[in-house]
N, C-alpha and C positions, 0 to 999 in steps of 0.2 A: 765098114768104117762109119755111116753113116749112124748104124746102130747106137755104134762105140759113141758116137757124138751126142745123142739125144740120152743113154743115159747117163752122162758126166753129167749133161746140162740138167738131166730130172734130179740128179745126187744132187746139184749146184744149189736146185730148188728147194729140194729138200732140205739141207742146211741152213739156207736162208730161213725157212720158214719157222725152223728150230729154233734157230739165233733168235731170229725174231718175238718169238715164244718165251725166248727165256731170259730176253734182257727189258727191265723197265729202268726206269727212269722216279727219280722223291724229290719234289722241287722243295725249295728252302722253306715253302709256305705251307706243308705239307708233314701228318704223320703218314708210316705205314706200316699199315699189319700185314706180313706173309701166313698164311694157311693154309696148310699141307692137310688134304683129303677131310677140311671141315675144322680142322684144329689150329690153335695158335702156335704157329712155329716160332716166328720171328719178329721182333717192334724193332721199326726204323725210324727215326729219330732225325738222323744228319742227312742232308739233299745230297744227291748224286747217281751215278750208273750201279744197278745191282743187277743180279743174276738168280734165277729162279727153276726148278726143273716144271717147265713143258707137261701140263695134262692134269699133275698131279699137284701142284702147289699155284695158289692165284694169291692175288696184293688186294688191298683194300687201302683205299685213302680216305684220311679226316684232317680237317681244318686244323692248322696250328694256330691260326689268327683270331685276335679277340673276336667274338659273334654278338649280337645284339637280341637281346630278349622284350622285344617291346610289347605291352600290353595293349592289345587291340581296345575296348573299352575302357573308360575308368572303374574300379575297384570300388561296393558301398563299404564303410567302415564304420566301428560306431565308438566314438571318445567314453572317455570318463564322465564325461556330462553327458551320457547316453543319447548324445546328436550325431546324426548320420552324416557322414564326409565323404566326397568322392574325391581319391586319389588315383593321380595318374603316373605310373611309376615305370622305367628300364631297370633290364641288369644288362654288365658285362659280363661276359663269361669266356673261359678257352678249354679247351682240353689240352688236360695236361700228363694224362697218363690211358696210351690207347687201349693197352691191355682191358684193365679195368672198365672202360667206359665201353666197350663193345660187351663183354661179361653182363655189364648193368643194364644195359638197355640196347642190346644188341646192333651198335653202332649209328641209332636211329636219333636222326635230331630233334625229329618231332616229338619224341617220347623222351630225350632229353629235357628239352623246352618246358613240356609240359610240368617232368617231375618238378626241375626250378619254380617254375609258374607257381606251383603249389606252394613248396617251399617258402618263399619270399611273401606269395602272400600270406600264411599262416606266421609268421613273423611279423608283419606289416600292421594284422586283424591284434595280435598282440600286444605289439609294443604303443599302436595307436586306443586302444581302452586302458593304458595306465596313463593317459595324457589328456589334457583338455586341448579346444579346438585351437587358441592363442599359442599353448606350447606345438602342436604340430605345424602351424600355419607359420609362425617366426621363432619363436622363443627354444625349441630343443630342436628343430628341425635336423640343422647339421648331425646333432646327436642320437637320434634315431636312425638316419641311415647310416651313420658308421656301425652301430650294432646290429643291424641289419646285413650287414654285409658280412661282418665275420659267423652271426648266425649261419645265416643261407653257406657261405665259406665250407664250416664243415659239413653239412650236410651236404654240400655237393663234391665234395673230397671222395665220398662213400660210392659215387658213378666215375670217377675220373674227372672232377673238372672243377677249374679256379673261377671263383666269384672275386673278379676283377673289380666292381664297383655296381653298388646298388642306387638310383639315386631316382627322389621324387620330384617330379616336375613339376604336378601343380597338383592343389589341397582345394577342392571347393566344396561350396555347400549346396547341399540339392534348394530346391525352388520354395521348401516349405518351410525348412529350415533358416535359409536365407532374411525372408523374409521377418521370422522373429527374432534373429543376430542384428539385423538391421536397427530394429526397432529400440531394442533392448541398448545398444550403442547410441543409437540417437537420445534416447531418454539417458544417457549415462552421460552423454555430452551436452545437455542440457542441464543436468544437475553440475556439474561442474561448470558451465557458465555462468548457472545463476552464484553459485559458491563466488565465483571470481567477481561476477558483479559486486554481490552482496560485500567481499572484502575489499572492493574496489571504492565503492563507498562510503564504509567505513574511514579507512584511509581518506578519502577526500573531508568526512566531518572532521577528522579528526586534522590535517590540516588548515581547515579553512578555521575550526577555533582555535589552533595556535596563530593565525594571520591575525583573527580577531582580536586575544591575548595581547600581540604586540601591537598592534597597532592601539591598543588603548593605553598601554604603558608607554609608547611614543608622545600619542594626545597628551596623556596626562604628564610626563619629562617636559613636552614644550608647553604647555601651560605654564607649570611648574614656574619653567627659566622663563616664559615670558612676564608672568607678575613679579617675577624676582627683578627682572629687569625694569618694568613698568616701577614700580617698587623705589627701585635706584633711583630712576628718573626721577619720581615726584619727590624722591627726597633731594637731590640737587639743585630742582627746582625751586621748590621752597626752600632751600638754604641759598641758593642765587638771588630770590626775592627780598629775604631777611633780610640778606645782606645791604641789597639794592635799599630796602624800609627802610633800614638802621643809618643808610650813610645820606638818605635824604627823603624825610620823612613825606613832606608836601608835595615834592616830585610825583611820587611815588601815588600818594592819593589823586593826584590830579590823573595820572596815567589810567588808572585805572577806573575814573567817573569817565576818561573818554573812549575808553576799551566799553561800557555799559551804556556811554548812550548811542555808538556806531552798533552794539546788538539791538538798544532799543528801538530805532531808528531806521532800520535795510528799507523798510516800504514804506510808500506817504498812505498805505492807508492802513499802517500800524496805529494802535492808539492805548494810551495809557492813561490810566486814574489817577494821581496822585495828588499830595495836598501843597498847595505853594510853595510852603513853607520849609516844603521837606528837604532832607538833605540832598536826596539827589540832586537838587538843582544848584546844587551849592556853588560852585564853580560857574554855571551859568551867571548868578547874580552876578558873581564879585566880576565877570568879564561888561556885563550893560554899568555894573555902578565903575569899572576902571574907563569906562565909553563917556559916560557922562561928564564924570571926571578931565577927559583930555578935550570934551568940548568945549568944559565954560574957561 
């Protein structure tokens, strides 16, 4: 009986170990190839429990998930202006057909990688010498790596696998190059400051002689109205006086010898020539002989 007991339990084993052999497991994140004595039996595709014969058929698993191809150094390139650039660039990529991609490169990432590496850069060495360094650095940038992408795309279609996205990270310029981008920019922005001075300049002569302009045409308007006005005046004046002469002649003279001798007169140590007799003193006399007059 004890026999009978030990080989259920070694059959027991046995099965198990069978079972075990011949059930795996394709998680969601996952392709897998079954092959039978070396050859491609079967691609799986959807996650779940499969079943496989034990000795003679094994699985293989590859990544369904995007992978990342980053370039250990930067890349030398050489523009259209035959200046050397370093570019530092990724891809994405996935498998997308395991058949294939195990055929082309015998299910090996590194020799995956690689072939891209190449790929991507001989597109990269391309599309960057039909450009100058401004169109790579800002100006087409977006539009280089889109053509890059669908480039490298098919050609990586021909191993099994999708070029998800190519994109450059940073555009710089080696140390010697730099150096005369710099230069060449500095003196580029100096001629355009002097430019901007230069027409800044211009602009200020050219408004400071319209200030000039007007303001002499102001000068000359108020001149103008002020002799017009001065003008008015002395002639009101003198038609005030005329009038004043006409309606009393003697008045009028007298006012005005005592308007010439209060000018000739302001100091005692003013002093004047003149002869007795003269008119100036006219009005003088006739005041000592009206003096005399009311003494006797």
């Amino acid at each position: 009986m004890k026999a009978g007991l030990n080989f259920t339990a070694a059959v027991v084993a046995v099965v198990l170990v069978v079972l075990g052999a011949s059930i795996f497991t394709v998680d969601q994140r996952q392709h897998a190839i079954v092959f039978q004595l070396g050859e491609v039996r079967t691609v799986i595709e959807e996650p779940g429990l499969y079943f496989k014969w034990p000795m003679i058929q094994n699985v293989r698993y590859f990544d369904k998930r995007i992978l990342t191809l980053d370039s250990v150094e930067p890349e030398r390139f050489i523009t259209s202006e035959k200046k050397n650039v370093l570019v530092d660039s990724f891809v994405k990529w996935r498998i997308v057909d395991p058949k294939l991609y195990y055929i082309s490169v015998a299910g090996d990432e590194t020799r995956a990688k690689t072939r891209l590496s190449q790929t991507v850069n001989a597109g990269l060495r391309e599309e960057f010498g039909k450009r100058t360094i401004n169109d790579v650095v800002s100006g087409e940038r977006n539009k280089v790596m889109e053509q890059m992408r669908d480039k490298a795309d098919l050609d990586a279609r021909k191993i099994g696998v999708q070029i998800v996205d190519v994109r450059v990270k940073r555009v710089d310029l080696p140390t010697e190059v730099s150096e005369s981008v710099y230069r060449r920019m500095e003196a580029e922005r100096k001629r355009v400051a002097n430019e901007l001075r230069s027409e800044g300049f211009a602009e200020a002569e050219k408004i400071r002689a319209d200030a000039d302009r007007q303001r002499e045409v102001i000068v000359a308007d108020a001149y103008r109205e002020a002799q017009k006005m001065k003008g008015e005046g002395d002639a009101k004046a003198t038609a005030t006086y005329a009038q004043a002469f006409s309606q009393n002649p003697e008045f009028y003279s007298f006012y005005r010898s005592l308007e010439a001798y209060r000018n000739s007169f302001k100091s005692k140590s003013d002093i004047i020539v003149v002869e007795p007799n003269s008119d100036f003193f006219k009005y003088m006399k006739s005041v000592g002989r009206g003096s005399e007059k009311s003494g006797k």
